[in-house]
C-alpha positions as CSV (number, residue, x, y, z in Angstrom):
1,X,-8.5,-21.3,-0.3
2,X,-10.2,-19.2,-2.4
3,X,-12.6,-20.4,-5.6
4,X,-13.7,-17.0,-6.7
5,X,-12.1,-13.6,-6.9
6,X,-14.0,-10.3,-8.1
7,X,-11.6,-7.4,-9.4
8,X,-13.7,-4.2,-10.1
9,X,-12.5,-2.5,-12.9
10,X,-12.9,0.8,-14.7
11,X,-12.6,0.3,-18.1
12,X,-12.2,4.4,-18.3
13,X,-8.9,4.2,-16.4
14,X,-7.9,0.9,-17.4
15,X,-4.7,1.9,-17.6
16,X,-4.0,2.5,-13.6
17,X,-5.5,-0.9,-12.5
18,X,-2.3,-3.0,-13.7
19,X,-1.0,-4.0,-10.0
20,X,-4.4,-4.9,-9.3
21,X,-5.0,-7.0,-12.4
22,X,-1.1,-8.8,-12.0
23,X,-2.2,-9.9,-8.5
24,X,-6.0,-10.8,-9.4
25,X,-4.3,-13.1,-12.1
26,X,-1.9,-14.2,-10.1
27,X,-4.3,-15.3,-7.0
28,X,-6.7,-16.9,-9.1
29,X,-3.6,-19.5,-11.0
30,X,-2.7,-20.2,-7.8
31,X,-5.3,-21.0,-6.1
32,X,-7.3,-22.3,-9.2
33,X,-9.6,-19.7,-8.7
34,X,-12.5,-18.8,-11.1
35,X,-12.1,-14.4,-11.7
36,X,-14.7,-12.5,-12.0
37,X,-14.3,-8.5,-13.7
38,X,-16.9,-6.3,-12.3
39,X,-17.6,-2.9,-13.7
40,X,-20.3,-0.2,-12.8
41,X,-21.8,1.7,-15.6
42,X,-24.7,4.1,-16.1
43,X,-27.7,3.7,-18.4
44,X,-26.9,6.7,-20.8
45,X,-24.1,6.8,-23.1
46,X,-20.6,7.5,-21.4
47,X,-16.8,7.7,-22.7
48,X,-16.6,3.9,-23.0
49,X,-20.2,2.5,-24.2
50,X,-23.4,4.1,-25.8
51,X,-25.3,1.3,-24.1
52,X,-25.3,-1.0,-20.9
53,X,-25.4,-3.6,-23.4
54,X,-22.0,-2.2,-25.4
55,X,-20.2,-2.0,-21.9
56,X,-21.4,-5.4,-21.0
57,X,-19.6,-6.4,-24.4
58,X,-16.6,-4.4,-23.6
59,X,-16.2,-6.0,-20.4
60,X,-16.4,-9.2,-21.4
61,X,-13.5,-8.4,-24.1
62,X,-11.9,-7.2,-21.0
63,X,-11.8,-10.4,-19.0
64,X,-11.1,-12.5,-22.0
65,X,-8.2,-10.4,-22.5
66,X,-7.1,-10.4,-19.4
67,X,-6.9,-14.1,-19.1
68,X,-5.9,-15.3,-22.8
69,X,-3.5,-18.0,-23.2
70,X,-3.4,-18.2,-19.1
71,X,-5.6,-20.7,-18.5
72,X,-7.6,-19.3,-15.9
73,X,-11.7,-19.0,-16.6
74,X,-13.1,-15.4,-16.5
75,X,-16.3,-13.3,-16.4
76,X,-17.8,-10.2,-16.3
77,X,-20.4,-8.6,-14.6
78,X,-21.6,-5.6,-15.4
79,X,-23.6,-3.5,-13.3
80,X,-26.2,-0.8,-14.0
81,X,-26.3,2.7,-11.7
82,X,-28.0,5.6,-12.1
83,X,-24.9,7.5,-10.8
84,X,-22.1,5.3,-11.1
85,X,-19.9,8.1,-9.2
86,X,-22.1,8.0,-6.3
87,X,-23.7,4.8,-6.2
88,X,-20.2,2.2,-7.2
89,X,-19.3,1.4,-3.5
90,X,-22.8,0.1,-3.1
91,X,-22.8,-1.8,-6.8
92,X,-19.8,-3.1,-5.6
93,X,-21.0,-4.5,-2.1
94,X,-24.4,-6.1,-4.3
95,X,-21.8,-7.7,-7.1
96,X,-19.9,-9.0,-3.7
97,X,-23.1,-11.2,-3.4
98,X,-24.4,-11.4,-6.4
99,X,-21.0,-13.1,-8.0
100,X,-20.4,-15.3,-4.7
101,X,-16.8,-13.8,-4.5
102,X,-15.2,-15.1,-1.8
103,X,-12.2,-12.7,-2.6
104,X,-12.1,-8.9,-3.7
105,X,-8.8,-7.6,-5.4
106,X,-8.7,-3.8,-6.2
107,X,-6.8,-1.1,-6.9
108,X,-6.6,2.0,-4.9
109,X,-4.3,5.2,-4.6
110,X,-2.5,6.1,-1.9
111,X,-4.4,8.2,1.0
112,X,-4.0,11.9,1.0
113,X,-6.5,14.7,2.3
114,X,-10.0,14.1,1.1
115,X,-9.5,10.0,2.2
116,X,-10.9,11.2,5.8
117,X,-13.9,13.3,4.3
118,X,-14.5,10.6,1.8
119,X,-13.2,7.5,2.4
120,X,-11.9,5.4,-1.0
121,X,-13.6,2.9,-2.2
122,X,-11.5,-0.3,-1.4
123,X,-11.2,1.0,2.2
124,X,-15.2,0.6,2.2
125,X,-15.4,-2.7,0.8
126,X,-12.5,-3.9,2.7
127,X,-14.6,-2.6,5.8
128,X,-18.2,-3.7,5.0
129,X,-17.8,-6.5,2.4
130,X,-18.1,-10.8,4.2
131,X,-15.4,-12.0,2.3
132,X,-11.8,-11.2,2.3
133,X,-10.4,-8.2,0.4
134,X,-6.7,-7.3,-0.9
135,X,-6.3,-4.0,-1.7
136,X,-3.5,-3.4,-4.1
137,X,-1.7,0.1,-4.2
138,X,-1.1,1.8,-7.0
């Protein structure tokens, strides 16, 4: 059903995307499906890399890691943004295409206040991307 599933990742908050990685795993062994990790990173040095080219590393450790001793095949894609904070929901939409993702698994909090000023970012994709998309609660 599905033969490739893109899970955006922030490798600054790792830690709060577990759900989210569980089911991406989970999806992709049973349906055979290829994953793909997508992260959004700027061009200047941040918390996690000093280069696009050390995040790109550090995302590909990632995915590796993510599917070691499981069978499954894994990539990463990073993507460069001037601004990740403002710019990720359209990175994401472009890496929808870009990867040919026929399935998007992300985390994403539970709505409170702000969510109807500024809506989250898995309630955009899930509302603009052409393929399906699970979003996972955290």
């Amino acid at each position: 059903m599905f033969r490739k599933i893109m899970v955006p990742v922030d490798l600054a908050h790792r830690e709060r995307l577990q759900r989210a990685l569980d089911c991406a795993v989970d999806l992709a062994a049973h349906y055979g499906a290829e994953l793909v990790y997508v992260g959004v990173t700027s061009g200047t040095p941040s918390s996690v890399a000093h280069t696009p080219a050390e995040y790109g590393r550090k995302l590909s450790a990632f995915a590796a890691e993510q599917t070691s001793g499981r069978g499954l095949s894994a990539s990463a894609h990073p993507v460069v943004a001037h601004d990740p904070t403002t710019e990720v929901d359209d990175a994401l939409m472009k890496a929808v295409d870009d990867t040919g993702a026929d399935l998007v698994v992300m985390q994403s909090h539970i709505p409170g206040l702000l969510d109807y000023v500024w809506p989250s970012n898995g309630g955009k994709i899930a509302e603009h991307a052409r393929c399906s998309v699970f979003v996972v609660r955290g």
